[in-house]
C-alpha positions in Angstrom: 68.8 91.9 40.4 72.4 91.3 41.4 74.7 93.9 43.5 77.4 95.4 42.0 80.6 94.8 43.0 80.9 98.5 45.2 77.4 98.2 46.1 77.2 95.0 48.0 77.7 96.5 51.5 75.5 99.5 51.5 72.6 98.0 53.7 75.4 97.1 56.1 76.9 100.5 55.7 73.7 102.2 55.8 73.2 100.1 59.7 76.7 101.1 60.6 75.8 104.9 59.8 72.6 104.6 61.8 74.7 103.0 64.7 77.2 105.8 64.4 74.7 108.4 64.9 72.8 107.2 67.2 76.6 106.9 69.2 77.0 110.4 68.4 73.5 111.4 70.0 74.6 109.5 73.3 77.8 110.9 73.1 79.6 107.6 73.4 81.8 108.0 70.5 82.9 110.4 67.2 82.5 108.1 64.4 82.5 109.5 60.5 81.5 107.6 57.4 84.6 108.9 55.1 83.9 109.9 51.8 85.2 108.9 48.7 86.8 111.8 46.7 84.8 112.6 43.3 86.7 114.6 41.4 83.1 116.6 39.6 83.0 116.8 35.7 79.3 118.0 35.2 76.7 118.6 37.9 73.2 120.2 37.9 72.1 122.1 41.2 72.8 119.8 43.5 73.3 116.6 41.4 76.0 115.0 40.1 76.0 114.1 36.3 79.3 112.8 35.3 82.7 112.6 37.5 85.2 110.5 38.2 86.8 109.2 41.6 90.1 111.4 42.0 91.5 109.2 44.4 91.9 106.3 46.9 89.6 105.6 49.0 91.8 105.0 52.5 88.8 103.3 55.4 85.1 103.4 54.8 85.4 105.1 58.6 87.0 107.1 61.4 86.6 108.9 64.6 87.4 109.3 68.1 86.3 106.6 71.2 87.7 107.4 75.1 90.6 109.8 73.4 91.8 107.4 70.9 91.8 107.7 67.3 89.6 104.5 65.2 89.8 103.7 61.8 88.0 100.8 60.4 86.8 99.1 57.7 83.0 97.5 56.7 83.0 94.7 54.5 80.1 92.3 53.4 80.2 89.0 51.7 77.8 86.3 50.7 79.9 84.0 50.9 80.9 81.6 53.6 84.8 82.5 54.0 85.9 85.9 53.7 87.8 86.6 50.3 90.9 88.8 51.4 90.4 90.2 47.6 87.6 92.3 48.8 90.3 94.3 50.9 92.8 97.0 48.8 95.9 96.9 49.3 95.9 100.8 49.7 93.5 100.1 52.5 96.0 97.5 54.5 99.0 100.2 53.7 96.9 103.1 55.2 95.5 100.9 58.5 99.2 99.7 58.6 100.3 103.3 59.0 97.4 104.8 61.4 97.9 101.5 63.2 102.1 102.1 63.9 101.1 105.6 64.7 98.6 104.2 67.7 95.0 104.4 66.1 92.6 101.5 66.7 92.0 99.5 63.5 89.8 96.8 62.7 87.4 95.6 60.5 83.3 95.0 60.7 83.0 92.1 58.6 78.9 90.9 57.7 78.6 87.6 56.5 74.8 88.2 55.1 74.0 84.6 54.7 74.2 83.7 58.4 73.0 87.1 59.1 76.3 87.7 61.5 78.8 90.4 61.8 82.2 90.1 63.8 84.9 92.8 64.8 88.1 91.6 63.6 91.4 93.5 64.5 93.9 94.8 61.8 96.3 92.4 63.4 94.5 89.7 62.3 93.1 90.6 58.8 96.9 91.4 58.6 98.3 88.2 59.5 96.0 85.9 57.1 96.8 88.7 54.4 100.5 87.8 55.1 99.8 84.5 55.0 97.9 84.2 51.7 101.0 86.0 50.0 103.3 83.0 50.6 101.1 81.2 48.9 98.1 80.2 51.6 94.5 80.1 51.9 93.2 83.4 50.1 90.3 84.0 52.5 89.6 83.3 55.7 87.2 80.6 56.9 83.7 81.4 58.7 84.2 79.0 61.2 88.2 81.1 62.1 85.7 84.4 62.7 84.4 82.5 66.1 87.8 82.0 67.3 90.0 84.7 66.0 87.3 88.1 65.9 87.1 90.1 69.0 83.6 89.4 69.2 80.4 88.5 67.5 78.6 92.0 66.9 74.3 92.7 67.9 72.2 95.1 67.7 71.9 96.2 71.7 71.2 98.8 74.3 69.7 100.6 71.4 72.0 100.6 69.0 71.2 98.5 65.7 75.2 97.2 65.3 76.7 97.8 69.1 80.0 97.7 68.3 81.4 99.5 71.0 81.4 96.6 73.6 83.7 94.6 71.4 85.9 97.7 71.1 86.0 97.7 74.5 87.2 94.1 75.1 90.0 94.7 72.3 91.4 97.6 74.0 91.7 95.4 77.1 92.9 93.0 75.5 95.4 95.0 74.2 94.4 94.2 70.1 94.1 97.8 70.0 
């Protein structure tokens, strides 16, 4: 049976959630799956029957890491190149705003068929986006994720997606 088109990332989103809490329970970070506002036509008890999303979504997440405000994004592709269509541009407006205002922004992109996920700074996501509008490649390559993403993300010092090392390195970096 084949994914839909919103569906595609939910393993990976259900991982990042796990990772998140388990974050939480260490007290390592403050990190908040956003929800998508449903605007609520029919329900019964605690189910809903028929409704309708009310608005833009802005990041699948948020949250707070050493004092510093995060927002990022998870996306998921089978694919071997990232397709910049899978990315709103209401979502590159809103990270383009938080990111001015001195948030951390980035993206946790999976690439299932490799089985990989990398931590890719707005900066950079914003820069091929740019790119693609005057006309260039529309996604970026797999092979661009080795050199350009912050770093390759594992499951480590039990966490199932440790993404807080790579955040880490971007802050000293100064991606962030």
């Amino acid at each position: 049976m084949k994914s839909s088109q919103g569906n595609r990332g939910m393993p990976f989103e259900n991982l990042i959630n796990l990772t998140n809490d388990t974050y939480n329970m260490k007290g390592k970070a403050v990190i908040n799956k956003r929800p998508t506002p449903v605007k609520v036509m029919k329900s019964k008890g605690t189910r809903v029957l028929n409704g309708y999303f009310e608005a833009k979504s802005t990041v699948d997440y948020d949250g707070v890491y050493q004092g510093r405000a995060l927002y990022f994004e998870a996306k998921s592709t089978g694919e071997q190149r990232f397709p910049l269509k899978n990315i709103h541009q209401h979502q590159l407006d809103y990270m383009y705003q938080v990111d001015r205002a001195g948030a951390i922004c980035f993206f946790l992109i999976e690439f299932r068929k490799m089985g990989q996920v990398f931590m890719v700074p707005f900066s950079v996501v914003q820069h091929y986006v740019e790119h693609a509008k005057l006309g260039g490649r529309k996604s970026i390559p797999f092979d661009d994720f080795n050199y350009y993403a912050t770093a390759e993300i594992r499951s480590g010092n039990g966490v199932p997606l440790d993404y807080l090392p790579a955040l880490e390195k971007m802050i000293r970096e100064g991606a962030a």
